[in-house]
N, C-alpha and C positions, 0 to 999 in steps of 0.2 A: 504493500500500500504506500501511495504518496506521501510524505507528512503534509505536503500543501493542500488538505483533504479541503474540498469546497464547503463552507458551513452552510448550510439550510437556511435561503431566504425567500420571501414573498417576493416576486419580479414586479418590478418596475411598465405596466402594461395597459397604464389610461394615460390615453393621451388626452387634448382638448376636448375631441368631438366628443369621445367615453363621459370625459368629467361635464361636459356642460349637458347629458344624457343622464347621466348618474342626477345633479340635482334636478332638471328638469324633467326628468323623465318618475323621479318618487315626488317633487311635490304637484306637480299633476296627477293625483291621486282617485282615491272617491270624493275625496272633500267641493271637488265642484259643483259634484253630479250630487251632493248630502246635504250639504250647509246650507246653502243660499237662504232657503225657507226659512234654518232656523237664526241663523240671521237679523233677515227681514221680521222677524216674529218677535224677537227679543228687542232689537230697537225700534220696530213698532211701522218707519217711513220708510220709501224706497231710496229717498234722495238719501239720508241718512247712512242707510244699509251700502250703498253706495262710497260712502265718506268711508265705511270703517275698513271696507274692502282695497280701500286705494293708501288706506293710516297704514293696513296691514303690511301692503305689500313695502311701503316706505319701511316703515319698522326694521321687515326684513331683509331689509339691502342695509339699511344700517348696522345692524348686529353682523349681518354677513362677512359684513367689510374689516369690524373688530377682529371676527373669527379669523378672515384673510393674513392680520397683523400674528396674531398668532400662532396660524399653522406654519409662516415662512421664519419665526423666533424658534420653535418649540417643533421641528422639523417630524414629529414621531404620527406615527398614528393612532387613532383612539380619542379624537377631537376634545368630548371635554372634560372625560376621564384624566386626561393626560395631561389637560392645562390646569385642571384643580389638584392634580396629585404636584406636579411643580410647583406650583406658586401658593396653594393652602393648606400641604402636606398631606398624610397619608388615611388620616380619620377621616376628614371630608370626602377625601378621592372615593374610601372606600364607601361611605350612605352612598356617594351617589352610586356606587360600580351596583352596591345590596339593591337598590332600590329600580334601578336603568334594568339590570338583568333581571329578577323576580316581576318587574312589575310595567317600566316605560317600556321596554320594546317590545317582547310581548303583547300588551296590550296596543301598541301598534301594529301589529303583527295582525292580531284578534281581527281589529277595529277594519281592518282593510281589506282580510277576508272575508269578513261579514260581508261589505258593502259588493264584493266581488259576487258572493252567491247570492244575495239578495236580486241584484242584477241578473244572474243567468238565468235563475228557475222563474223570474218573472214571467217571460211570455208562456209559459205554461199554465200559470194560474192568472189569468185574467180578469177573472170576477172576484177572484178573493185571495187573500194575503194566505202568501207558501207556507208548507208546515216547519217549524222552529227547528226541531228534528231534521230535515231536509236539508234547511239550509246550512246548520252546522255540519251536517254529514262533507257536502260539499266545499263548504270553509274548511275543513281541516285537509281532505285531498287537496286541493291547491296548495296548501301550506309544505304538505309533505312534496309533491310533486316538483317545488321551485328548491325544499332543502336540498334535494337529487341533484338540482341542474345547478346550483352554487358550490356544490362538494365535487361534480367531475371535473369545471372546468372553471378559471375566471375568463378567459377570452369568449366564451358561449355566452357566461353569464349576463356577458359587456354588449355583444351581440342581440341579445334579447332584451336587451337594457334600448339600445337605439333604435331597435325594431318596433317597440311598444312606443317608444317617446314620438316616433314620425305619426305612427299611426292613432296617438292621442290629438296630437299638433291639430291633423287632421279634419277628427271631431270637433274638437272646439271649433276650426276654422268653417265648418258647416253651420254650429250654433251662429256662430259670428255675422256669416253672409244673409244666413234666414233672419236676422234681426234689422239688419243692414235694410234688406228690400222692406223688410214690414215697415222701419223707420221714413225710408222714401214712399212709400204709399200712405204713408200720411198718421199712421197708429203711432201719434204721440199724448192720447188720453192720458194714461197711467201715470206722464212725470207731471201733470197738471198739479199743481199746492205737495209737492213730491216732498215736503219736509214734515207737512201737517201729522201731529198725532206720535212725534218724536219720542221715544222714553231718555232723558237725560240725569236718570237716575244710575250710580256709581257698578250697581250691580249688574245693569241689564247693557251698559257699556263693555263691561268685565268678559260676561259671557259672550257677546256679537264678537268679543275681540278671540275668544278659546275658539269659540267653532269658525270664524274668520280666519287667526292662524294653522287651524288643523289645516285646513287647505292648503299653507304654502309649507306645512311639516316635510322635512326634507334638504332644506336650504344649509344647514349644515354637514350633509354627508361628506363630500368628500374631507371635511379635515379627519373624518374616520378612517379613511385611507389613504393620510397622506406619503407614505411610505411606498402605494404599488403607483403615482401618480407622477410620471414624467413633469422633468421640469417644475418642482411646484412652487419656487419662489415666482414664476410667469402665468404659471397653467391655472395658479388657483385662483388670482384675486381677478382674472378675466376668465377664467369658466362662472366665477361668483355674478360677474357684473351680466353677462351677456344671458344665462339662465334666468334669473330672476327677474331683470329688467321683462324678457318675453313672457313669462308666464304671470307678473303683475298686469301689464296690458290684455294678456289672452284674459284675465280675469274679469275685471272689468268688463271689456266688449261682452265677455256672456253673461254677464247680472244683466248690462243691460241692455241684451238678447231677450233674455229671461222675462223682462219686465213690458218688453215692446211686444211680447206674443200671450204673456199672460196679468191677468190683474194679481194684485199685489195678493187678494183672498184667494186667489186657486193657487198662487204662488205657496201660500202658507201651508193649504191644506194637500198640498205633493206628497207623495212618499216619495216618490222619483222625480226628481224634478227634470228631470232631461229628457225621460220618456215622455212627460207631459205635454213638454216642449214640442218635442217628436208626432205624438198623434193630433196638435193643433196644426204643424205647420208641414208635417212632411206628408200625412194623413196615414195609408196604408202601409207605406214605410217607416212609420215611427217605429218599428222593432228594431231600425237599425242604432238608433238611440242607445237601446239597451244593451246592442252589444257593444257599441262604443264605450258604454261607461264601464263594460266588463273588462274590456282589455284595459284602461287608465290601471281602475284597480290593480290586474295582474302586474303593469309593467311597474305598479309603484310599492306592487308587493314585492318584488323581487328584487328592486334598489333597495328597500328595508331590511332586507334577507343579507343582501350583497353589505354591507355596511356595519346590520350588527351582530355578523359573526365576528366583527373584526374590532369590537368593543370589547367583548370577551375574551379574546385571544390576545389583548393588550393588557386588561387586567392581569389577568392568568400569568404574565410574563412577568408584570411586577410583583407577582406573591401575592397577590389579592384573593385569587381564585384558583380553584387543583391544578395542579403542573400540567396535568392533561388537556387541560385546554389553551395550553400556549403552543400546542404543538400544530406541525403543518403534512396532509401527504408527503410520503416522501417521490412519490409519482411528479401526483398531480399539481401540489404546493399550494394547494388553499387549505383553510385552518377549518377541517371538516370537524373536528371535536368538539367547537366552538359553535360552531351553523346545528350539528346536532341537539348539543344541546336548547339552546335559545329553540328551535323548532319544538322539542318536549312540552318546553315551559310554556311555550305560545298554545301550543295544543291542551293545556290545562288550563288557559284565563279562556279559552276558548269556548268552555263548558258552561259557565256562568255569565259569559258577556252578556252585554245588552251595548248599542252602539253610540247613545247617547253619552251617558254616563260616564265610557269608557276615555270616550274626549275628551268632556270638561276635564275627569282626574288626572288625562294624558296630560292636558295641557298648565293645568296647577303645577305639577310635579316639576314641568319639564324646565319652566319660566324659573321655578325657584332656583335651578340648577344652572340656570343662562344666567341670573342676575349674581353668581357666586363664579363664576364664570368670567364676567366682563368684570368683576372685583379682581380677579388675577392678572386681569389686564394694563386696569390701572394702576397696581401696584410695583408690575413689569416696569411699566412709564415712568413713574417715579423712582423709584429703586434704583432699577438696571437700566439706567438709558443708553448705558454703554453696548449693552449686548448688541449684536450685529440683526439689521432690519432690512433685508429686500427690499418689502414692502412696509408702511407707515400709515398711522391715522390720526387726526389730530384729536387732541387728549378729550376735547371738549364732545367727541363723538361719543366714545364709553361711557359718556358719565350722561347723556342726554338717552343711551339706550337703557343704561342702570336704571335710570327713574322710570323707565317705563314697564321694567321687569315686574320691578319691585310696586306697581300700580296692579300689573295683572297678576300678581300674587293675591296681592292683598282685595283686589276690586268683591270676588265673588266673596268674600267675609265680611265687609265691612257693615253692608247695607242688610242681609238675609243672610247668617251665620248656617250652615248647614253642617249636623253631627259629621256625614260624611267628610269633610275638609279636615278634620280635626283627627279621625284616623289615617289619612293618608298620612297627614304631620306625624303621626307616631309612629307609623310605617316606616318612613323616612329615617328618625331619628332610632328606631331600632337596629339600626345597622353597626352603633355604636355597640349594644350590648353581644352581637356577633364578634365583632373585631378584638374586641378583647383579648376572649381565650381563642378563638381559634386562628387569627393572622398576628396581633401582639404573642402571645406564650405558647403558639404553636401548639397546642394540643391535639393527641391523635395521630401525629406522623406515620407512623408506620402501615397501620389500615392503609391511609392513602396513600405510601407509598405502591403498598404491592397490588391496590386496586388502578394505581397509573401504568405498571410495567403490565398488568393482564391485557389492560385497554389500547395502551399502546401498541402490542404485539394483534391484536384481533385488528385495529385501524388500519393497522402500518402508517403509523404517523411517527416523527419524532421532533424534539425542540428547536425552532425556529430565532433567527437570530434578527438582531434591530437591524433594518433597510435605512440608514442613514442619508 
């Protein structure tokens, strides 16, 4: 044998088109084809619903861009794992790693599937809502089906990543054009007094703003992988700008599509609001709707899939989580122990989901952990302003998206306290009483050693090295 043995690393294999595919292609989600209604229903006007959708997508180019300053400082993968385990140490890193794996992704995972089969077995039941059993059945095959195609390959993975993204673009660009003609023939009733009947109460602000951002959830993947991501002091902060920029406009133009083909009351009362859309303006082709909204879901199931195996697989390398999951094929070289498991875990919040619910709490969780986040950033700035920066943002940016975190943390509490918010917090903060004895004093070793050399050998996977 060589001593110069090659060590086991994840390849280097998005380029631009992959990465501005990867974010655009998962946050064009279900959340277009899901939200809008509840939305509009929460803040009450169309013009409004409108404002928060356009706040949103602002929002998300802002934190984007912090994220940007970070991924090209803090060069690693595992986006904000990896900037809170750097800058706020190893207790924090870990609630979030306890919290992201048991409970955010997952339930992202859940929440996408759902909307995925909700959509498919629709035109089967036309007159009345699909059996709950059914649709789960189908939520969990798709979930297994995409763990498959993320474990043999990542270039396939990448391929069906771009595949799904054209053919999302697509759809929207039908909604877009149908709203377009309805607008020149004259159907401008619905923006008529388009602000009347606003709710500007703190909570129903809160909420328009959770299910508003579910839709652009996504905007941070690739700092998840910035390690297999060619070039990424160039590749990120312009895959960041040119994704997000297109799918804030694609958004827009379909609210209001949405609003030019439907009044604001049927708008509310949708369960699909794209199918909706579909048998007012397409008539007998409105089923094609429903498959559109099915592939978004798939293609932004599987940039979820693609992304948070590779959360756990970063953990797992710091000592956070079993050594078995820091490992990689030695084939194929994606971190299939990692994609495994998260698929498990998803297939279990999967049983109890319900898809409203699982947003709001997605997006409470998620914010608390983006505003602890952009804290590591500022303290970067101040600190270390020596460390070497590709890219830069000016200080006043982080601290104008912090206050906005820290708003949609606190917004759904302030005004209507719900018990639920209160166990997610202790969920959250549970992760300390894990850490303790079993990443602080190590208890246990040995178990988990010999159940990692069994696992290993039946994978054939072994330990993966940092892609610098």
């Amino acid at each position: 044998m060589d001593n110069k043995t090659e060590k086991l690393k994840l390849k280097r294999e998005v380029g631009l088109v992959g990465a501005v595919s990867l974010i655009g292609g998962t946050m064009i989600g279900s959340g277009i084809f899901m939200s809008p209604q509840t939305v509009l229903y929460t803040i009450g006007s169309p013009g409004a619903s409108l404002v928060v959708w356009a706040c949103c997508g602002l929002l998300v180019i802002l934190v984007s861009f912090c994220y940007a300053e970070l991924g090209t400082v803090i060069r690693e993968s595992g986006g904000e794992y990896i900037y809170i385990l750097r800058t706020s140490g190893p207790v924090v890193a870990f609630m979030l790693i306890f919290s992201s794996v048991l409970f955010v992704r997952p339930a992202g995972v859940a929440g996408i599937a759902l909307s995925f089969a909700q959509y498919v077995v629709a035109p089967f039941y036309s007159d009345c809502p699909p059996p709950v059993l059914l649709v789960k059945c189908v939520a969990a095959a798709t979930i297994i089906v995409l763990a498959t195609v993320n474990c043999l390959n990542v270039r396939f993975s990448m391929s069906v990543q771009v595949f799904f993204m054209v053919a999302k673009v697509l759809a929207l660009g039908v909604i877009v054009i149908g709203g377009v003609v309805m607008l020149i023939r004259g159907h401008t009733e619905n923006f008529e007094d388009s602000f009347e009947n606003t709710n500007l109460g703190v909570n129903p602000i809160g909420i328009a703003f959770y299910q508003g951002l579910w839709s652009y959830d996504g905007w941070n993947n690739l700092n998840y992988v910035t390690e297999e991501l060619q070039r990424p002091e160039v590749n990120l902060p312009r895959a960041v700008l040119i994704a997000i920029s297109l799918v804030t406009g694609l958004y827009l133009l379909v609210n209001v599509s949405y609003l030019t083909v439907m009044t604001p009351k049927e708008l509310m009362s949708s369960s699909a609001v794209a199918v909706t859309w579909g048998n007012k303006v397409l008539g007998s082709w409105g089923w094609i709707m429903s498959v559109a909204a099915a592939l978004s879901a798939f293609g932004s199931l599987n940039g979820t899939f693609f992304s948070g195996g590779r959360v756990c697989f970063v953990a797992a390398r710091e000592g956070h989580m079993p050594d078995i999951l820091a490992m990689a094929h030695v084939h194929r070289l994606t971190p299939s122990p990692a994609l495994i498991f998260t698929t498990v875990i998803s297939l279990v919040v999967l049983i109890p989901g319900d898809f409203q619910s699982i947003v709001n709490f997605f997006s409470f969780t998620a914010w608390f952990f983006y505003a602890i986040t952009l804290s590591g950033l500022l303290y970067l700035k101040i600190k270390k302003p020596d460390l070497p920066r590709p890219y830069r943002v000016p200080i006043i940016l982080p601290i104008l998206v912090l206050i906005a975190a820290i708003f949609l943390v606190l917004a759904p509490i302030i005004d209507t306290p719900q018990i639920e918010y209160l166990y997610v917090t202790l969920f959250i903060f549970s992760g300390i009483i894990i850490y303790i004895p079993f990443i602080h004093y190590k208890l246990c070793p040995d178990l988990l050693t010999k159940l990692t050399v069994f696992l290993q050998l039946l994978l054939e996977v072994a330990p993966a090295e940092k892609n610098l």
